[in-house]
Structure formats: structure tokens, C-alpha cells
PDB file of N, CA, C and O in Angstrom:
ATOM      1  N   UNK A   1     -52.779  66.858-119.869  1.00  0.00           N
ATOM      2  CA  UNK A   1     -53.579  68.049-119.766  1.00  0.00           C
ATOM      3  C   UNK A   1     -55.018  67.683-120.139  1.00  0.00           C
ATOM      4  O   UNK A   1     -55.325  67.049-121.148  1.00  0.00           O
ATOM      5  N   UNK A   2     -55.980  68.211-119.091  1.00  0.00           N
ATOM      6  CA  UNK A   2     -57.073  67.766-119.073  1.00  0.00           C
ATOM      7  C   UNK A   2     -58.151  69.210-119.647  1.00  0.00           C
ATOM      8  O   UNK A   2     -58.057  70.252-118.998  1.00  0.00           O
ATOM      9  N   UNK A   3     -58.983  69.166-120.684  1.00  0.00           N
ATOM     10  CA  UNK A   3     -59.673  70.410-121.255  1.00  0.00           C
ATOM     11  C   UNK A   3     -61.256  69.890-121.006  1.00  0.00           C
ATOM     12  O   UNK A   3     -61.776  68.811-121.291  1.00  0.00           O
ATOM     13  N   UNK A   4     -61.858  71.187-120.311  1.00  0.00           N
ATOM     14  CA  UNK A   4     -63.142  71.079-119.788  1.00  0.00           C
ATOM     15  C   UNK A   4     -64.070  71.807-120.077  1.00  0.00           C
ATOM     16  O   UNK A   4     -64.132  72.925-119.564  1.00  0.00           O
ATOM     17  N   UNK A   5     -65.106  71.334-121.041  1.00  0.00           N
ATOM     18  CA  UNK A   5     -65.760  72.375-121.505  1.00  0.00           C
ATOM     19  C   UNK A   5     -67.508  72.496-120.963  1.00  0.00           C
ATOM     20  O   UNK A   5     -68.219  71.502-120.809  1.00  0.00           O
ATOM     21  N   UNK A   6     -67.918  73.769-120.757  1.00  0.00           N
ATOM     22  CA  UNK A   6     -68.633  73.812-119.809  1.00  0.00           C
ATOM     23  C   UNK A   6     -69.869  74.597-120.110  1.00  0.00           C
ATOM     24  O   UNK A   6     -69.698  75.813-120.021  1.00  0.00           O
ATOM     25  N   UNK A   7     -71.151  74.183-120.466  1.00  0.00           N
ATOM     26  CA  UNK A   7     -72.466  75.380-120.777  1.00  0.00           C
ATOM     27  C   UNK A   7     -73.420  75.071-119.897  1.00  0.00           C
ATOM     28  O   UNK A   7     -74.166  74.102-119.759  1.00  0.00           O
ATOM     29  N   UNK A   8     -73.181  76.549-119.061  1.00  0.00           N
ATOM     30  CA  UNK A   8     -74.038  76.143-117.588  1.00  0.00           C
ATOM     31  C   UNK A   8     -74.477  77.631-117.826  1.00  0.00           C
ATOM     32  O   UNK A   8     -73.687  78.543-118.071  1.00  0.00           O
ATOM     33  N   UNK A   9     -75.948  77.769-117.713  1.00  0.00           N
ATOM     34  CA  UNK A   9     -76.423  79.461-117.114  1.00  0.00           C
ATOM     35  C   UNK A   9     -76.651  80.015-118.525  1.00  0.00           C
ATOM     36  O   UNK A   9     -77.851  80.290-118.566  1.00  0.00           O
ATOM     37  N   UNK A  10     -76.336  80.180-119.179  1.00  0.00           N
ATOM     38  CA  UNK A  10     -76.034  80.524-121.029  1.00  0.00           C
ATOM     39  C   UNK A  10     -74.534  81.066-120.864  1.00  0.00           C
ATOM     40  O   UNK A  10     -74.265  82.192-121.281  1.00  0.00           O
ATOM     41  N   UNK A  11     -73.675  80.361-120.329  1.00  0.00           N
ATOM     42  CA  UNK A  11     -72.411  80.994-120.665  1.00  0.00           C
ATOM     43  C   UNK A  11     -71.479  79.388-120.646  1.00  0.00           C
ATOM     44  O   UNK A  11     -71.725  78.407-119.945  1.00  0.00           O
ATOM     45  N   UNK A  12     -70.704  79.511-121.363  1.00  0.00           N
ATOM     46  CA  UNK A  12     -69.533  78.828-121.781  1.00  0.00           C
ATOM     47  C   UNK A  12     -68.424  79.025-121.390  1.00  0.00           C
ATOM     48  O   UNK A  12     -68.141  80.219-121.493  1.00  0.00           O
ATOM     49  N   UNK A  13     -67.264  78.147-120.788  1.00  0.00           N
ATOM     50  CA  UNK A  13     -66.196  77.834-120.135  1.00  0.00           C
ATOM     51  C   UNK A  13     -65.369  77.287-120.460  1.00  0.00           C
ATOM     52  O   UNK A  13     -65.688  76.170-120.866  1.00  0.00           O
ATOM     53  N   UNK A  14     -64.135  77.548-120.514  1.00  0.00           N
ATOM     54  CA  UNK A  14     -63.467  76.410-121.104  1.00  0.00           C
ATOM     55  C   UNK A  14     -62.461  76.569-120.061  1.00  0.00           C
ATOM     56  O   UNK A  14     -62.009  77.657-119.706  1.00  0.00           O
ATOM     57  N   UNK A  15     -61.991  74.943-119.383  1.00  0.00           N
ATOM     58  CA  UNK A  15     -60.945  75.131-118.618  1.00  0.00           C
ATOM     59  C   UNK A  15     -59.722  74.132-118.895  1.00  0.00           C
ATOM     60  O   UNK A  15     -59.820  73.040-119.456  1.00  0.00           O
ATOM     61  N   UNK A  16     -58.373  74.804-118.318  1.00  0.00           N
ATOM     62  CA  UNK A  16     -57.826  73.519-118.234  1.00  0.00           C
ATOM     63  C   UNK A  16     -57.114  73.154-117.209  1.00  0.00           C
ATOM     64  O   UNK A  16     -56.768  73.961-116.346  1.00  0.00           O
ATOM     65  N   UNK A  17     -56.769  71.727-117.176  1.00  0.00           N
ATOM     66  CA  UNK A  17     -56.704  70.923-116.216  1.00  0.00           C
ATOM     67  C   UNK A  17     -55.474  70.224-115.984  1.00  0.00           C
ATOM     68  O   UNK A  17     -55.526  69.347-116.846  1.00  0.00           O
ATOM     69  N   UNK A  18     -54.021  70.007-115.136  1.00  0.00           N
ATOM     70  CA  UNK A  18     -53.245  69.802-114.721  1.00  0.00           C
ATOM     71  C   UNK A  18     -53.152  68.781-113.757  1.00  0.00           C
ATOM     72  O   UNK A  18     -52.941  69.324-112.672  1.00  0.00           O
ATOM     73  N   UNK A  19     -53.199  67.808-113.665  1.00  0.00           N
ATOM     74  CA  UNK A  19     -52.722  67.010-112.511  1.00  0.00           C
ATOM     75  C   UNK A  19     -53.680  66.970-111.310  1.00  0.00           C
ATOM     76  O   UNK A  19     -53.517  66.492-110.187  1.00  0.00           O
ATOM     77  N   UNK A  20     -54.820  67.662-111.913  1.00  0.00           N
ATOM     78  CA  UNK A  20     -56.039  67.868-110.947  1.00  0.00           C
ATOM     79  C   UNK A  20     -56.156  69.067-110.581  1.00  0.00           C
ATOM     80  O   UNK A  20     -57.006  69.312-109.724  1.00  0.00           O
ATOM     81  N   UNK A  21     -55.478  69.965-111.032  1.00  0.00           N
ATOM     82  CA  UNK A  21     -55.161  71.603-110.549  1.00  0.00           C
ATOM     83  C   UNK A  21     -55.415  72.067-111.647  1.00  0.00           C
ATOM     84  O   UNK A  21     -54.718  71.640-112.568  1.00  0.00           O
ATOM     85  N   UNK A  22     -56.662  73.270-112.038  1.00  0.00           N
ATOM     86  CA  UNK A  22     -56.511  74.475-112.901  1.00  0.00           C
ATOM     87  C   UNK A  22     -55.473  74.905-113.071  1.00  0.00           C
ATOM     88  O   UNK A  22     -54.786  75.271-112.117  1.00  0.00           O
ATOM     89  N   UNK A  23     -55.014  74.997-114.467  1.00  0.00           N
ATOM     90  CA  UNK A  23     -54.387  75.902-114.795  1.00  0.00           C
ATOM     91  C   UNK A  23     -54.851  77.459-115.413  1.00  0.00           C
ATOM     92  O   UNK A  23     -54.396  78.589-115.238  1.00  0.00           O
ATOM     93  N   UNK A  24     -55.848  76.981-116.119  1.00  0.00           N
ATOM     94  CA  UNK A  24     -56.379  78.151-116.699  1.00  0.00           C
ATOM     95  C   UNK A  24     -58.068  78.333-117.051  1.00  0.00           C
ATOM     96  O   UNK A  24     -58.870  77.402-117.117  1.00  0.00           O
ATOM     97  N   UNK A  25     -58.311  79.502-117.215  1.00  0.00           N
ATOM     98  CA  UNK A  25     -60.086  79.374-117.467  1.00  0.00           C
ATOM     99  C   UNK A  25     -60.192  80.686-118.101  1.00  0.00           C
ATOM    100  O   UNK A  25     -59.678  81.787-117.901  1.00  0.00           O
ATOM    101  N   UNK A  26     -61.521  79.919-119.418  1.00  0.00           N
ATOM    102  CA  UNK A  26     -61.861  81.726-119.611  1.00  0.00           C
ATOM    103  C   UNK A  26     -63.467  81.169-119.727  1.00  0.00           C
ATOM    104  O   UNK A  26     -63.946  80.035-119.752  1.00  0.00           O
ATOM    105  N   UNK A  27     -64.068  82.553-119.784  1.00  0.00           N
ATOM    106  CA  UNK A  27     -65.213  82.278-120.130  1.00  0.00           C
ATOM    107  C   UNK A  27     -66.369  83.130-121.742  1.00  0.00           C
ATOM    108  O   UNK A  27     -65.816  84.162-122.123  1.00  0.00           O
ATOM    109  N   UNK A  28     -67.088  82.957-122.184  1.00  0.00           N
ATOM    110  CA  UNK A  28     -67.805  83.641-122.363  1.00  0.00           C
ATOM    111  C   UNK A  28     -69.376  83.314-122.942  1.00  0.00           C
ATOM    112  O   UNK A  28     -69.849  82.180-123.011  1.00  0.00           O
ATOM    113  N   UNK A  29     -69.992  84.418-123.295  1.00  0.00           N
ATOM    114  CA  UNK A  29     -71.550  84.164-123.154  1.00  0.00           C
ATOM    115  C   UNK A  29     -72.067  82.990-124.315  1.00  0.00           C
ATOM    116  O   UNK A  29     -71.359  82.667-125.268  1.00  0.00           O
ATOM    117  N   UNK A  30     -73.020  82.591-124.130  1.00  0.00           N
ATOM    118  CA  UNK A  30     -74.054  81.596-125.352  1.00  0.00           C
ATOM    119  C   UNK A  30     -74.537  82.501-126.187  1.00  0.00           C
ATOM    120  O   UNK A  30     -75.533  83.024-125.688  1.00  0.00           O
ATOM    121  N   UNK A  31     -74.285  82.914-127.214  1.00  0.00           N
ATOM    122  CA  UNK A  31     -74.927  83.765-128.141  1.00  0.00           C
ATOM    123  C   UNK A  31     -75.418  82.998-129.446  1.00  0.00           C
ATOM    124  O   UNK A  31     -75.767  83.457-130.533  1.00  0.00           O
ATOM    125  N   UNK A  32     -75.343  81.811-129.038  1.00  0.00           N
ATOM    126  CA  UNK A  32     -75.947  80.559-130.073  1.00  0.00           C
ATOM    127  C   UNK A  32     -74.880  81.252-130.997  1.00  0.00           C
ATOM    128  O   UNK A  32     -75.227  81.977-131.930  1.00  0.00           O
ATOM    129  N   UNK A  33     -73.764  81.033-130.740  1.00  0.00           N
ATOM    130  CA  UNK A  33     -72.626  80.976-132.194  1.00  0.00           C
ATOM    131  C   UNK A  33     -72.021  79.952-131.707  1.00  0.00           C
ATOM    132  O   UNK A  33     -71.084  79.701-132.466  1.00  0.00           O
ATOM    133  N   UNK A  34     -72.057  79.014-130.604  1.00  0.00           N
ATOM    134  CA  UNK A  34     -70.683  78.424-131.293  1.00  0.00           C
ATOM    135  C   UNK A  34     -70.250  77.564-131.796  1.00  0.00           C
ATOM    136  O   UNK A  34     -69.384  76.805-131.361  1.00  0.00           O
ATOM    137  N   UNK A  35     -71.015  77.532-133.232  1.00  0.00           N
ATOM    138  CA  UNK A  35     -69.885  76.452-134.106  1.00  0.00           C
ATOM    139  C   UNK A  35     -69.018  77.555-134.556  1.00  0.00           C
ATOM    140  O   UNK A  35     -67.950  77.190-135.047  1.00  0.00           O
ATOM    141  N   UNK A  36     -69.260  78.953-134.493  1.00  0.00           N
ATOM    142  CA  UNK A  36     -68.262  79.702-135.164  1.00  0.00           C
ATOM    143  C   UNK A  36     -67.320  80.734-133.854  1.00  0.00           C
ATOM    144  O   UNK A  36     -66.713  81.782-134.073  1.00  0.00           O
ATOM    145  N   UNK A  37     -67.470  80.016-132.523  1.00  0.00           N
ATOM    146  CA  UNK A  37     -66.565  80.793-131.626  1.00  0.00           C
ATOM    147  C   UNK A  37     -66.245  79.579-130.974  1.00  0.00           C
ATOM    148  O   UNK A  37     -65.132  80.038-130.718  1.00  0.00           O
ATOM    149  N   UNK A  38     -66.191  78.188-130.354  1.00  0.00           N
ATOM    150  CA  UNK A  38     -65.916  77.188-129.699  1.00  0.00           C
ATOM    151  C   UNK A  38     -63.887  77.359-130.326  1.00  0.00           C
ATOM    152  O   UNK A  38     -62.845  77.862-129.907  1.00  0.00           O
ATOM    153  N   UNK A  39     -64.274  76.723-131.281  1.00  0.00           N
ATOM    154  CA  UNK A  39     -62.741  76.702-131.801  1.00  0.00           C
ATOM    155  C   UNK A  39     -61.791  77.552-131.688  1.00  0.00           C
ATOM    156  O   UNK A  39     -60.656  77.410-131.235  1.00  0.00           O
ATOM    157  N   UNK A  40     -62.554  78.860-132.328  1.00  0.00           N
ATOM    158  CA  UNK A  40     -61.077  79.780-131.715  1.00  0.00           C
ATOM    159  C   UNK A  40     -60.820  79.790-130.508  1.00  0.00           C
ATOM    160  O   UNK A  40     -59.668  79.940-130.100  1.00  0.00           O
ATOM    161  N   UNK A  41     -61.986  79.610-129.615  1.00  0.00           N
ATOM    162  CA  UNK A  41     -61.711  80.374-128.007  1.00  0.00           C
ATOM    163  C   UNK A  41     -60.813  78.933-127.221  1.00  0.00           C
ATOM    164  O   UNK A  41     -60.189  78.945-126.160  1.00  0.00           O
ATOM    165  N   UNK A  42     -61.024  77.819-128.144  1.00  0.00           N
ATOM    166  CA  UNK A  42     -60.018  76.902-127.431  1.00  0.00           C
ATOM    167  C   UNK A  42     -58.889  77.193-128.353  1.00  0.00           C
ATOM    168  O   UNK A  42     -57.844  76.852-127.799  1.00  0.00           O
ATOM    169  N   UNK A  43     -58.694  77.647-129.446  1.00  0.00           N
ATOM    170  CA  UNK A  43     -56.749  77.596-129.623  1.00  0.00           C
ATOM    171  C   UNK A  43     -56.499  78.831-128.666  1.00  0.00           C
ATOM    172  O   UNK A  43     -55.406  78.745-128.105  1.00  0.00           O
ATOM    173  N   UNK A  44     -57.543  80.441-128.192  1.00  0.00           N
ATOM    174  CA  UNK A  44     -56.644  81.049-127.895  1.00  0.00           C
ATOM    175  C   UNK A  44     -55.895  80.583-126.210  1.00  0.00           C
ATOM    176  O   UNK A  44     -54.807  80.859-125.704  1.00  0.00           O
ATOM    177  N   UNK A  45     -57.200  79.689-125.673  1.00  0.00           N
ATOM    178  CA  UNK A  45     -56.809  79.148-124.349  1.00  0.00           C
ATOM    179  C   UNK A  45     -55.557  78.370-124.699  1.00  0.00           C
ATOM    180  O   UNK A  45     -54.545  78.528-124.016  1.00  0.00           O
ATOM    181  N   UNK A  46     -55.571  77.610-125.638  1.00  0.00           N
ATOM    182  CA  UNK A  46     -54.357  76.503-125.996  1.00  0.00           C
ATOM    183  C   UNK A  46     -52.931  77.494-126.034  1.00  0.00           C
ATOM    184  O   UNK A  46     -51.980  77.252-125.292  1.00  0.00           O
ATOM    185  N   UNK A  47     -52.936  78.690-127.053  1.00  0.00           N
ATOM    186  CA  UNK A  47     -51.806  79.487-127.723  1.00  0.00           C
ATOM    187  C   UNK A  47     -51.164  80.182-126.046  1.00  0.00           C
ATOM    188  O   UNK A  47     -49.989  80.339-125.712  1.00  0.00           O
ATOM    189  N   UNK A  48     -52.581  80.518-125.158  1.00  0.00           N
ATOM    190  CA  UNK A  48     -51.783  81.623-124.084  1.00  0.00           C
ATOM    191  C   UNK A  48     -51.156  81.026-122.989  1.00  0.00           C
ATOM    192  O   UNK A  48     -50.821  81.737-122.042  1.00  0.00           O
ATOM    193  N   UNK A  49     -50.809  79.023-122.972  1.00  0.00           N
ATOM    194  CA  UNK A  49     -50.841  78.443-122.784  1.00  0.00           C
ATOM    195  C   UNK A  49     -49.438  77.407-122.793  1.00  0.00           C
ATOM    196  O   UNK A  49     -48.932  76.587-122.026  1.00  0.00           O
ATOM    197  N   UNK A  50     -49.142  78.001-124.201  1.00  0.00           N
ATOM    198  CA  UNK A  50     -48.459  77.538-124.703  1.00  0.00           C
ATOM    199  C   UNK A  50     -48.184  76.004-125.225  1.00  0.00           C
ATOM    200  O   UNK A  50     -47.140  75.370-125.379  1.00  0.00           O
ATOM    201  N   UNK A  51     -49.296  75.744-125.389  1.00  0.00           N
ATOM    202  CA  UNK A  51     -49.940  74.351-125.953  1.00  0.00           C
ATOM    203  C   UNK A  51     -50.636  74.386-127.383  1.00  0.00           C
ATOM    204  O   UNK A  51     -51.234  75.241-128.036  1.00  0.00           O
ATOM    205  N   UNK A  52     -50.320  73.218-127.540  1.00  0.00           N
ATOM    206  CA  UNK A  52     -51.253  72.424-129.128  1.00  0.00           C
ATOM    207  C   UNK A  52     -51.932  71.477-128.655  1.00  0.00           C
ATOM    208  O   UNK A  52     -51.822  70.840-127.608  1.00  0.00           O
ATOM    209  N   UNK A  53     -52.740  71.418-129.609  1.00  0.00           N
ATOM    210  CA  UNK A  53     -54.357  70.530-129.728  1.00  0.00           C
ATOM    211  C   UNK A  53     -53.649  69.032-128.780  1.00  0.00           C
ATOM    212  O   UNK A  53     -54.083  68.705-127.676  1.00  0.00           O
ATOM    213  N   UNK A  54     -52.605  68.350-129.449  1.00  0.00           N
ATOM    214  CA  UNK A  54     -52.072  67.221-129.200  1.00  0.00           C
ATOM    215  C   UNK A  54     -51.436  67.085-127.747  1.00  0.00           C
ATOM    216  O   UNK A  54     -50.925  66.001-127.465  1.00  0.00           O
ATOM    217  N   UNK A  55     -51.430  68.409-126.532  1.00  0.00           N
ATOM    218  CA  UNK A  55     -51.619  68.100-125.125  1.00  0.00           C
ATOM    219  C   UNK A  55     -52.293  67.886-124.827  1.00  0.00           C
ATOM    220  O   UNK A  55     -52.214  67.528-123.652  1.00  0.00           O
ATOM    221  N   UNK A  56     -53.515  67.845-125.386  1.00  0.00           N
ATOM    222  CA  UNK A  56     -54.896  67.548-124.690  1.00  0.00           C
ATOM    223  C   UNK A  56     -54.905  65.940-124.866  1.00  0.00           C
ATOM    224  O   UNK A  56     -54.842  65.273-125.899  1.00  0.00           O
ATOM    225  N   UNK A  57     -55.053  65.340-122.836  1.00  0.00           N
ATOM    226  CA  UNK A  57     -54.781  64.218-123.422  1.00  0.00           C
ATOM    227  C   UNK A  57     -56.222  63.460-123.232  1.00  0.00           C
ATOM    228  O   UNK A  57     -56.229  62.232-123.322  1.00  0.00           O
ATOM    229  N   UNK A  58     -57.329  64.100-122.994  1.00  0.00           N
ATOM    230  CA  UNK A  58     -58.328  64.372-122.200  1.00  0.00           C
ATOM    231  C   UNK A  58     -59.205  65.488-122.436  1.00  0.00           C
ATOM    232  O   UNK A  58     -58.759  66.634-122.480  1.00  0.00           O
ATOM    233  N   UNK A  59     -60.782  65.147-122.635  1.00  0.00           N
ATOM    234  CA  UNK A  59     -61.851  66.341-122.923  1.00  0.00           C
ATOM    235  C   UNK A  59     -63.094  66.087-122.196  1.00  0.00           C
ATOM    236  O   UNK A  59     -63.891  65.155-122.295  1.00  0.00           O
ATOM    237  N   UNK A  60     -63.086  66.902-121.601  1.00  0.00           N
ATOM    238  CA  UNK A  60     -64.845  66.396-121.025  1.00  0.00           C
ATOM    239  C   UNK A  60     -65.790  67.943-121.327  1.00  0.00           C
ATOM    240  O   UNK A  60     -65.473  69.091-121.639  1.00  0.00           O
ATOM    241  N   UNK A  61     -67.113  67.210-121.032  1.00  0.00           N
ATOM    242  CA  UNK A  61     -68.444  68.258-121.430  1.00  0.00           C
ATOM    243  C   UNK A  61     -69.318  68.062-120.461  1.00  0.00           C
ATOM    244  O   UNK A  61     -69.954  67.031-120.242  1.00  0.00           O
ATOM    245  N   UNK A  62     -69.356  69.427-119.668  1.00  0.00           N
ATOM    246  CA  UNK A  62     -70.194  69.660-118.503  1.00  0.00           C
ATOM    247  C   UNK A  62     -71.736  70.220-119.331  1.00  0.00           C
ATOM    248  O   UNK A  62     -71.476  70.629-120.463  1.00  0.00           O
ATOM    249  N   UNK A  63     -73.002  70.293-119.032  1.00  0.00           N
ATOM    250  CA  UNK A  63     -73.922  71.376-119.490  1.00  0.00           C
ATOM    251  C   UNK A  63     -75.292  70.643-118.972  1.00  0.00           C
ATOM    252  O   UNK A  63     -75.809  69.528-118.901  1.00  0.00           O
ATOM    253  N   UNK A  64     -75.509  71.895-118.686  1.00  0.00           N
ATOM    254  CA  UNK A  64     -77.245  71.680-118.138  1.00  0.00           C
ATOM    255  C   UNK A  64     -78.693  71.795-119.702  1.00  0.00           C
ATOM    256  O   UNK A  64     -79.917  71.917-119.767  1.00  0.00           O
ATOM    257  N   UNK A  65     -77.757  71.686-120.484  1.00  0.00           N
ATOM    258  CA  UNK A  65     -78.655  71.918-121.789  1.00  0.00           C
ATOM    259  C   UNK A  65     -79.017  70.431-122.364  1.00  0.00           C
ATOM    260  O   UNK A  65     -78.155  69.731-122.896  1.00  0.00           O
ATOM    261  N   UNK A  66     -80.189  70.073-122.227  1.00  0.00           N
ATOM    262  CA  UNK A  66     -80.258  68.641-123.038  1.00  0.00           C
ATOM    263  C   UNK A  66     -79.561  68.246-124.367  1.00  0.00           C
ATOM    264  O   UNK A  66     -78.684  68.758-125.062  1.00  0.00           O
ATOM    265  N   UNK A  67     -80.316  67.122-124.428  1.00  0.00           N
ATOM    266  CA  UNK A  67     -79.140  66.608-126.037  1.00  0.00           C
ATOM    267  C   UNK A  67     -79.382  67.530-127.059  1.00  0.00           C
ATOM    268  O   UNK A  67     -78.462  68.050-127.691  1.00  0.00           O
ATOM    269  N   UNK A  68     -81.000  67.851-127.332  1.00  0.00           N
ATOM    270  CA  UNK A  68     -81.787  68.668-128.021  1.00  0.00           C
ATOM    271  C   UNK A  68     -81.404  69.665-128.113  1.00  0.00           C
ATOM    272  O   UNK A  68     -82.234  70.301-128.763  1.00  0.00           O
ATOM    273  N   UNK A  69     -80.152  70.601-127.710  1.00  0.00           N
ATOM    274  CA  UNK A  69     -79.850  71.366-128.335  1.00  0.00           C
ATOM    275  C   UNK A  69     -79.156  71.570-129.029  1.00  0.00           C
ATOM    276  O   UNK A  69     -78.236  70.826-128.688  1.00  0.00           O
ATOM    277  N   UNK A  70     -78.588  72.495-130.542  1.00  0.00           N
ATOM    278  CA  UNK A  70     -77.615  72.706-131.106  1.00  0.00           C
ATOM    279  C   UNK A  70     -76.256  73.040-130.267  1.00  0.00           C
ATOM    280  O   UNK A  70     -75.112  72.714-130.582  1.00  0.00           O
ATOM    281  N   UNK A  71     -76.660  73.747-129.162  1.00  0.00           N
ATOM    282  CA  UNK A  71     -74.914  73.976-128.673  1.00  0.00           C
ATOM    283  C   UNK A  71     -74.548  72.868-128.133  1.00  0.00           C
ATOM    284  O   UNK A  71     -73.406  72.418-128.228  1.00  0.00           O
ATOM    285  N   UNK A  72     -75.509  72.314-127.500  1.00  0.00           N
ATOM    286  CA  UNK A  72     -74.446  71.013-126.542  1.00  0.00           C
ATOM    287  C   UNK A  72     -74.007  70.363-127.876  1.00  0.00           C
ATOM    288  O   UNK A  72     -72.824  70.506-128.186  1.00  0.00           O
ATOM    289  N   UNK A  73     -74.906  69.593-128.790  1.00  0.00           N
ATOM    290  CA  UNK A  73     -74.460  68.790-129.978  1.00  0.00           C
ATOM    291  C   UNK A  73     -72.756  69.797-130.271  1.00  0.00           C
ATOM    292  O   UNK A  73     -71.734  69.214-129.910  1.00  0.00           O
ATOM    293  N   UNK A  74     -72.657  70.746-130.691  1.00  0.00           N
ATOM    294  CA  UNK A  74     -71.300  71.449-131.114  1.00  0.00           C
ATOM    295  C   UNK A  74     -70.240  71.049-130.126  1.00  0.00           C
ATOM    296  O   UNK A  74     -69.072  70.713-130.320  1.00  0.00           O
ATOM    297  N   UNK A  75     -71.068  71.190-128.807  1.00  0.00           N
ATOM    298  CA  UNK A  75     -69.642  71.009-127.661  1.00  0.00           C
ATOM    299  C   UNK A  75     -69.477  69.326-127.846  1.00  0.00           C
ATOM    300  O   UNK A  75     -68.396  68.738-127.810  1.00  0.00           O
ATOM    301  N   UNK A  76     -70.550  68.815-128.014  1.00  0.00           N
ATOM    302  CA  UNK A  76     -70.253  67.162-127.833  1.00  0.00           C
ATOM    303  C   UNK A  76     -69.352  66.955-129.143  1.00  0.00           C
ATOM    304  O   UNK A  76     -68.181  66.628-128.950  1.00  0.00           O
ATOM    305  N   UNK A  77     -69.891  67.152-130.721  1.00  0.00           N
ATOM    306  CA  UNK A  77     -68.774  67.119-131.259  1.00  0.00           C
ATOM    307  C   UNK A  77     -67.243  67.325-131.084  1.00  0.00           C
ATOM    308  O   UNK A  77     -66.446  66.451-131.423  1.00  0.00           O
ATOM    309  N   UNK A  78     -66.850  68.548-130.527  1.00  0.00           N
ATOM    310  CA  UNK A  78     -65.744  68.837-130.699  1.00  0.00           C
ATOM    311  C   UNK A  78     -65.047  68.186-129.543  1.00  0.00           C
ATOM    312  O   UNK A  78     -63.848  67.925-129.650  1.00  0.00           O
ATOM    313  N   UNK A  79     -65.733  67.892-128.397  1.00  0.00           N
ATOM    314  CA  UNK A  79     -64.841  66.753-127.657  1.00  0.00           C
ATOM    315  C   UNK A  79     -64.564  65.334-128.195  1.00  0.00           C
ATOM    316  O   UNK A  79     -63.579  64.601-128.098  1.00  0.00           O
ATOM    317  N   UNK A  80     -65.735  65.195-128.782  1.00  0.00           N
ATOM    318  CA  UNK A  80     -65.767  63.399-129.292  1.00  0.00           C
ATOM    319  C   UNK A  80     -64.392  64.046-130.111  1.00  0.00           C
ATOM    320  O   UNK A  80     -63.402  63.845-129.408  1.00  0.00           O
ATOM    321  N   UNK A  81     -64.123  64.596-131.093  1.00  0.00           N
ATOM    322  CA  UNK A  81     -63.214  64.957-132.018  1.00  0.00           C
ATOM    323  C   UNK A  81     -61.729  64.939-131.116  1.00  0.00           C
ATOM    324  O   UNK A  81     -60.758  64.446-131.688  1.00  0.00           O
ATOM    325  N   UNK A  82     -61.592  65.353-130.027  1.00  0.00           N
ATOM    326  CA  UNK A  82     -60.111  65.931-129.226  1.00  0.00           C
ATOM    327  C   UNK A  82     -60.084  64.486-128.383  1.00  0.00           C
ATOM    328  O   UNK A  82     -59.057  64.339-127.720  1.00  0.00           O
ATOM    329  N   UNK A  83     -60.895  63.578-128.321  1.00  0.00           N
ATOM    330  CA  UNK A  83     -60.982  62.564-127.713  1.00  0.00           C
ATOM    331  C   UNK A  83     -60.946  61.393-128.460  1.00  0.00           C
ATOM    332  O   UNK A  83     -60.796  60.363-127.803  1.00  0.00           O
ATOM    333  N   UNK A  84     -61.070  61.259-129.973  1.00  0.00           N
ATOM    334  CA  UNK A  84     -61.066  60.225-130.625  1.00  0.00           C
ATOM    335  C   UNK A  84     -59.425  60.189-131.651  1.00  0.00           C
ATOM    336  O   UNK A  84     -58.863  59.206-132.133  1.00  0.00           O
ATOM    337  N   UNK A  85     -59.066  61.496-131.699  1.00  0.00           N
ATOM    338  CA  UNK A  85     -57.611  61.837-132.147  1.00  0.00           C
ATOM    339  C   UNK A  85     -56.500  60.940-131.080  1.00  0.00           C
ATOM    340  O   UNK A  85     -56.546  61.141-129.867  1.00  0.00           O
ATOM    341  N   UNK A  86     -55.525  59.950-131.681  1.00  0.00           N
ATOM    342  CA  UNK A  86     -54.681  59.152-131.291  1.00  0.00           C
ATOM    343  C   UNK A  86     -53.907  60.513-130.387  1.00  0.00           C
ATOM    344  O   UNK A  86     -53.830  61.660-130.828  1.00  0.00           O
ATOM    345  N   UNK A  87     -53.472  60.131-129.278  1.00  0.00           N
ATOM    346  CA  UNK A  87     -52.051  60.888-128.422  1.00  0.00           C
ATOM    347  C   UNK A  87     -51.064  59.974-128.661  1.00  0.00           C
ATOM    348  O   UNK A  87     -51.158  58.819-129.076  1.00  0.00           O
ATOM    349  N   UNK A  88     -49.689  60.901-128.219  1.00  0.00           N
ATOM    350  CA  UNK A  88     -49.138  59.990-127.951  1.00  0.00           C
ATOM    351  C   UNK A  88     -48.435  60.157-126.546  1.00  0.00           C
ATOM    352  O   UNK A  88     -47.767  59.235-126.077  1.00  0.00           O
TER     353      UNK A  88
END
């Protein structure tokens, strides 16, 4: 399972990814929160899903926002983080 996270336009995406096929997507706006909305809005994609952190075998980060900003830095963290965690 492939998780895709996405800040294009001021809105945020999170999708996921199957065998090359969506499975699921939600979205919502940039309100410069998210170190304090990124996380939940990926367990609730994960929970409705019926997945844990540890399907993700795979994270990528789409965004038209340079490095210079605080949100991309948050999204880049939390992939480096879902991407540096051992699978098995």
C-alpha cells in the first residue's frame, strides 16, 4: 500500500494507493495547521480503511510549495518518518 501526500492550490490530499489503483482519497484545506491535523487525517484515512501505519509500504510528497515552507517541511517529515520505519 502506497500513501500519497499532496499540497497543491492550499489544499491537502491524502491518497492511497493499491497496485497502482486508488483506493481511497480525502481531502482538506491548508489552514497552516498541519503539524496538528496531518496525523489524524492519515490514521482516519488508515482506520476507514482498515489499515495500520505498518501497511504503508511506501510514502511519497507531491507540493507546489518550496522547501521554505513550514507545511511542506511537516509533510516531508512525516513521510521521511513512514519511510524510514523498517516493514516487513
Amino acid at each position: 500500500m502506497k500513501l500519497l501526500i499532496s499540497i497543491e492550490k492550499n489544499s491537502i490530499s491524502l491518497k492511497l494507493w493499491k497496485n497502482g489503483k486508488k483506493v481511497d482519497a480525502l481531502s482538506f484545506p491548508d489552514e497552516h495547521n498541519l503539524g496538528r491535523k496531518l496525523l489524524p487525517e492519515i490514521d482516519k484515512i488508515l482506520k476507514r480503511n482498515k489499515l495500520v501505519p505498518e501497511n504503508i509500504k511506501e510514502t511519497e510528497l507531491i507540493s507546489d510549495l518550496s522547501d521554505n515552507f513550514t507545511t511542506r517541511r511537516i509533510a516531508e517529515a512525516v513521510k521521511n518518518a513512514f519511510n524510514w520505519h523498517p516493514r516487513s
